[in-house]
N, C-alpha and C positions, 0 to 999 in steps of 0.2 A: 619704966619698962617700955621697950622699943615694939611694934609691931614689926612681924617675920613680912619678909619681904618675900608674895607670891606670884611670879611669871604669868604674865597676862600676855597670851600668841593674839598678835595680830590677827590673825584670821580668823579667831573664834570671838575677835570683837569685829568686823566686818560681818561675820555672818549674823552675827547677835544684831545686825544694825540694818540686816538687807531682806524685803521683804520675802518672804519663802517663795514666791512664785518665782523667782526671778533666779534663785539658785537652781531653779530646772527650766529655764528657758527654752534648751533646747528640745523639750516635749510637749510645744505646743508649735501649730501651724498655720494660726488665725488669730485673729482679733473679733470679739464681738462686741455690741454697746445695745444693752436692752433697758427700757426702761422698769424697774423695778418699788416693790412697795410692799410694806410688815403686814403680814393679816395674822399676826401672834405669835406667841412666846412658847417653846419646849417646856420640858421639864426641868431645865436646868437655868430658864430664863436667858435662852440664847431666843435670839430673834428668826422667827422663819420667814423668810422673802420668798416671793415669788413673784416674773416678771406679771407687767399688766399692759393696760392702752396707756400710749401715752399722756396724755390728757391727767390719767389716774396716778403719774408716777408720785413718788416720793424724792428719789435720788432715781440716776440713772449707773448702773455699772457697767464696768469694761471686762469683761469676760477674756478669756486665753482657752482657745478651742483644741482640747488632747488634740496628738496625733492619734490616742488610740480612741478617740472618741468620747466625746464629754465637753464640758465645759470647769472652769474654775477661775472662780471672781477675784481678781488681781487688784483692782480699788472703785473704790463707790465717790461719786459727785454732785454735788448738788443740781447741776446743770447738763443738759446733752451738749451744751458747747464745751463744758472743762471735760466732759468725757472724749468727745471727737477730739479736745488739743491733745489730750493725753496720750488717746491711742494713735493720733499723728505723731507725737515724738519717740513714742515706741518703735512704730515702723520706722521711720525716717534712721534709728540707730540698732533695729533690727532688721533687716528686708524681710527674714521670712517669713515674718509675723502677717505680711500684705496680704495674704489670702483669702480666699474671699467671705467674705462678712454674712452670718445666716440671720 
């Protein structure tokens, strides 16, 4: 017995493949890089971060600053220098992402 043969769209393995920030790029207007760090777990055992001094980080993230206000964590790195190359080849293949840094 043959297995049925199911059409698999290109695009819904591209998106399956691309991180959710990035399929709304155009709703953000900044880049930010804070350094961050766990001080415990929800109830579902998801991690709660919040930024700290640098000194205190754990990883540092690269933030995407709403246009309508906000912030949302795009990728976390061990290092503020893999965060700054990050968010340099962001800008560098987005411009309007160069705005200003809070």
């Amino acid at each position: 017995m043959t297995k049925a043969h199911i059409p698999v769209s290109p695009i819904d393995v591209a998106k399956a493949v691309t991180p959710r920030w990035m399929q709304n790029l155009r709703d953000f207007d900044a880049l930010e890089i804070h350094p961050c760090i766990v001080i415990g777990n929800d109830r579902i055992d998801n991690p709660i971060v919040e930024q700290c001094e640098p000194v205190d980080a754990q990883f540092w993230c690269v933030f995407g600053h709403l246009r309508t206000g906000g912030l949302d964590d795009f990728e976390d790195f061990a290092t503020e220098a893999e965060a700054i190359a990050f968010r340099d080849r962001l800008i560098a293949a987005y411009p309007h992402l160069a705005g200003e840094e809070g």
